[in-house]
C-alpha positions as CSV (number, residue, x, y, z in Angstrom):
1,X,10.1,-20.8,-14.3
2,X,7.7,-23.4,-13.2
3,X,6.4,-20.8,-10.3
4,X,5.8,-18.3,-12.9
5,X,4.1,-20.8,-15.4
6,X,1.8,-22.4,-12.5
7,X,1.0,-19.4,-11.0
8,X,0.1,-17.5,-14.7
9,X,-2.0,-20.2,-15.6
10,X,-4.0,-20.1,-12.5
11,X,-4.4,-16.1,-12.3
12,X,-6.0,-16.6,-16.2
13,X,-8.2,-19.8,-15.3
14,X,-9.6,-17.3,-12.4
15,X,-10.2,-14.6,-14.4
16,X,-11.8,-16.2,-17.1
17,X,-14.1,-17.8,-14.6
18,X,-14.7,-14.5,-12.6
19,X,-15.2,-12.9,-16.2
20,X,-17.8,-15.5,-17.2
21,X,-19.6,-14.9,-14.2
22,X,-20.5,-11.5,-14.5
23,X,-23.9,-10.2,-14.5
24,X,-24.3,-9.6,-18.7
25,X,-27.4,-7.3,-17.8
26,X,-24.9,-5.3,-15.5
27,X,-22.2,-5.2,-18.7
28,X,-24.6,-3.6,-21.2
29,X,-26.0,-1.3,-18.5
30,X,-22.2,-0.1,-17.9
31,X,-21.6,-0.1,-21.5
32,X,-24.6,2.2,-22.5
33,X,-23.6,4.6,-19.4
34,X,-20.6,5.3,-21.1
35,X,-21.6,5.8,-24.7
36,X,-24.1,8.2,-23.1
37,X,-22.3,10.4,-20.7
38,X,-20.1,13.2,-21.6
39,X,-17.3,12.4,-20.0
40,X,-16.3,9.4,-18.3
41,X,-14.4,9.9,-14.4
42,X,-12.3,7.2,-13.6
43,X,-11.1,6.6,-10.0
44,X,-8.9,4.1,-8.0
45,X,-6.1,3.2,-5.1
46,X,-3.1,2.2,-5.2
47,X,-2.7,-1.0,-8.3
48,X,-6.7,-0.7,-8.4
49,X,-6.0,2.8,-10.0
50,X,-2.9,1.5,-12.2
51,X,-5.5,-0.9,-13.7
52,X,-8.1,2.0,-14.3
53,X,-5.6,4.5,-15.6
54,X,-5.5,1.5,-18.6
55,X,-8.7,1.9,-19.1
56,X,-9.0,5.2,-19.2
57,X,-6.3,5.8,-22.0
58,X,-8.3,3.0,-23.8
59,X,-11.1,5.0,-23.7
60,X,-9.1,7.9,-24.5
61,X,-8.1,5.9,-28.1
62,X,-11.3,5.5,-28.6
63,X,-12.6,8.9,-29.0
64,X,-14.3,9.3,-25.2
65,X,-13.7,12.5,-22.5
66,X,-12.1,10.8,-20.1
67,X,-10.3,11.5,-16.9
68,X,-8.4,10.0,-13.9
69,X,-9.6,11.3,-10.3
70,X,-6.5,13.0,-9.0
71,X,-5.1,14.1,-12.1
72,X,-4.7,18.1,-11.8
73,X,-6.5,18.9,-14.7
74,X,-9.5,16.6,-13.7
75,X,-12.5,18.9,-13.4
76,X,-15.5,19.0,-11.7
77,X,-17.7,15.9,-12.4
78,X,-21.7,16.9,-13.8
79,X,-24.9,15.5,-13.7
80,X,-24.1,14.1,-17.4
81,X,-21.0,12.4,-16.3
82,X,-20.1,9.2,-15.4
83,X,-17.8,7.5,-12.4
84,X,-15.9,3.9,-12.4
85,X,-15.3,3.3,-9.2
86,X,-13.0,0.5,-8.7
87,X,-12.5,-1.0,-5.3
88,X,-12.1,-4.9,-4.5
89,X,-13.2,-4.7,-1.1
90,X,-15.6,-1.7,-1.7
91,X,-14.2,0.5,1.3
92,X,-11.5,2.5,-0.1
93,X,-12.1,5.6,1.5
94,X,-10.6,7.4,-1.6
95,X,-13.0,5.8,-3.9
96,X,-16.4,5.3,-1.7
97,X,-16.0,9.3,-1.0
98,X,-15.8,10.0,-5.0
99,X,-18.7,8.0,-5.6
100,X,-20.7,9.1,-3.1
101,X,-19.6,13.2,-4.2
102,X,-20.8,12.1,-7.6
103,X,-24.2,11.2,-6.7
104,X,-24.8,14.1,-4.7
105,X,-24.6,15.5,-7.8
106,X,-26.3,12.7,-9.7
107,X,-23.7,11.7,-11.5
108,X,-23.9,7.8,-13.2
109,X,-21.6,5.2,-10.7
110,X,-20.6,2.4,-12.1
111,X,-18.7,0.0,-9.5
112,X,-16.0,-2.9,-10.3
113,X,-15.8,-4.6,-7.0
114,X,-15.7,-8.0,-5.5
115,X,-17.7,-6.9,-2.4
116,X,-21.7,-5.8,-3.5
117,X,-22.3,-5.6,0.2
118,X,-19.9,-2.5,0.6
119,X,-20.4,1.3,1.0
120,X,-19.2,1.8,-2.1
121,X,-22.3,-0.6,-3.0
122,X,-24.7,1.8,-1.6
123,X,-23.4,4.8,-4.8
124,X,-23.4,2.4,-7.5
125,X,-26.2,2.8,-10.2
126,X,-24.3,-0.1,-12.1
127,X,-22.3,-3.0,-10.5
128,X,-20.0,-5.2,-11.8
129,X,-19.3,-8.1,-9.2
130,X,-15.5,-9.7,-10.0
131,X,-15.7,-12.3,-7.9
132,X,-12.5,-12.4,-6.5
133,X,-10.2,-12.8,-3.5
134,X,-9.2,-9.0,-2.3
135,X,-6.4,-7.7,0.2
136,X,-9.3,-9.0,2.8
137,X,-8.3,-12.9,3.3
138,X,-10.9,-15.4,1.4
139,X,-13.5,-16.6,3.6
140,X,-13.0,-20.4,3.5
141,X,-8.9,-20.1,3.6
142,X,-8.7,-23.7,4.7
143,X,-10.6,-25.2,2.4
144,X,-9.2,-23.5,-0.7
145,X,-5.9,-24.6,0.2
146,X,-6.8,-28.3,0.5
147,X,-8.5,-27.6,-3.1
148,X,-4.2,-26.4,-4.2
149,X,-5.6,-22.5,-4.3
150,X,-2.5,-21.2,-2.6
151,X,-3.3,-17.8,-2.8
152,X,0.1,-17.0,-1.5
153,X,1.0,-16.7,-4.8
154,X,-1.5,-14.2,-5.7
155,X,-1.0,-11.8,-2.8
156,X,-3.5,-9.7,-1.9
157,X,-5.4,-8.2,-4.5
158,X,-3.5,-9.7,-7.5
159,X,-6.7,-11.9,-8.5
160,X,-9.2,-8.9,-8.2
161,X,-6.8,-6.6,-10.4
162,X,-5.7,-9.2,-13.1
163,X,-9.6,-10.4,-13.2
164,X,-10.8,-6.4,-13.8
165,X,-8.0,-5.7,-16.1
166,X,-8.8,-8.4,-18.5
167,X,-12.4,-7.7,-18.2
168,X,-11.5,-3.7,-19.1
169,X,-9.5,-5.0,-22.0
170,X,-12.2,-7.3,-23.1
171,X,-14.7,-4.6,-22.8
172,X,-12.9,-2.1,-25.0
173,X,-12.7,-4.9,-27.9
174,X,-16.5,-4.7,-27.3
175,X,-16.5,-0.8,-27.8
176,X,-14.1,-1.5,-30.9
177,X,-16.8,-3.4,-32.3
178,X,-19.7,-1.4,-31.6
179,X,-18.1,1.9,-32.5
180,X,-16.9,0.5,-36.0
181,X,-13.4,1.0,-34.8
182,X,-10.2,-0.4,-35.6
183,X,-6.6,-0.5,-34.3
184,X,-5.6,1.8,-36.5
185,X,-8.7,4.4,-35.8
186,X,-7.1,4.1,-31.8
187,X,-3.0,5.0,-33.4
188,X,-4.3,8.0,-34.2
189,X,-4.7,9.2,-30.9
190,X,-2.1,7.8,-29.5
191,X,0.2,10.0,-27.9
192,X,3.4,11.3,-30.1
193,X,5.0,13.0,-26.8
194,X,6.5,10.9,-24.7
């Protein structure tokens, strides 16, 4: 139990950091590309995807078009569409080829990444930089240990996909209260089949 408890506590403290660090500009940008487009495209790899596929049904309570890249029923993507393109490292072919497809057709991007000097950097209209150790080693791995960041703990991209799933959550409270909504408003959409 004391693993679990050490480790929980550390994951939150780094997210709420990495949360707190975010560009606010970037945020309202990413919220009003939402609001505006007519449907939002959602796209991800491996837990990166897990973590957007969250959101997306968020959004989907919510009252937005929403849809996860991959799904069968996803369709094309349109100039009045958004993408959220989530990629820790920025170079997940899967997601760096879906933004890049949805500029050509001038789609909004909106990145969550922890690398803005990636190619998926080079799509996004919107960037929101979770500064956070990926599946890529941190840079200074010496020196964070001596500091008692054992990131063993939090293998590989455990600190990026906690950090953007709390900032996802966070931002649909924030949709909550600028849409007027309330829990119950998001029940009725809920699914019934299951």
């Amino acid at each position: 139990m004391e693993i679990i408890k050490k480790t929980t506590e550390e994951i939150t403290r780094h997210a709420l950091a990495v949360i707190d660090k975010i560009d606010e500009d970037q945020v309202s940008e990413m919220i009003e590309t939402i609001i505006n487009s007519d449907s939002v495209f959602i796209v991800g790899t491996g837990r990166s995807e897990l973590v957007g596929q969250m959101f997306a049904m968020r959004l989907m309570h919510l009252g937005f078009t929403v849809y996860v890249v991959g799904d069968v029923t996803t369709p094309a993507i349109k100039e009045t569409d958004c993408l959220i393109a989530i990629s820790g490292s920025g170079e997940t072919k899967t997601v760096t080829l879906a933004a890049s497809t949805s500029k050509d057709v001038n789609a909004s991007v909106i990145g969550i990444t922890a690398n803005l000097e990636s190619t998926l950097s080079n799509s996004l209209d919107v960037a929101i930089h979770i500064d956070s150790k990926t599946k890529e080693p941190w840079k200074h791995y010496t020196s964070n240990v001596l500091k008692g960041d054992y990131d063993d703990l939090t293998p590989m991209g455990t600190l990026f996909e906690d950090s953007t799933h709390l900032f996802l959550d966070g931002l649909i409270a924030e949709f909550m209260a600028l849409l007027g909504k309330k829990e119950q408003d998001l029940k009725m959409r809920h699914a019934i089949i299951e």
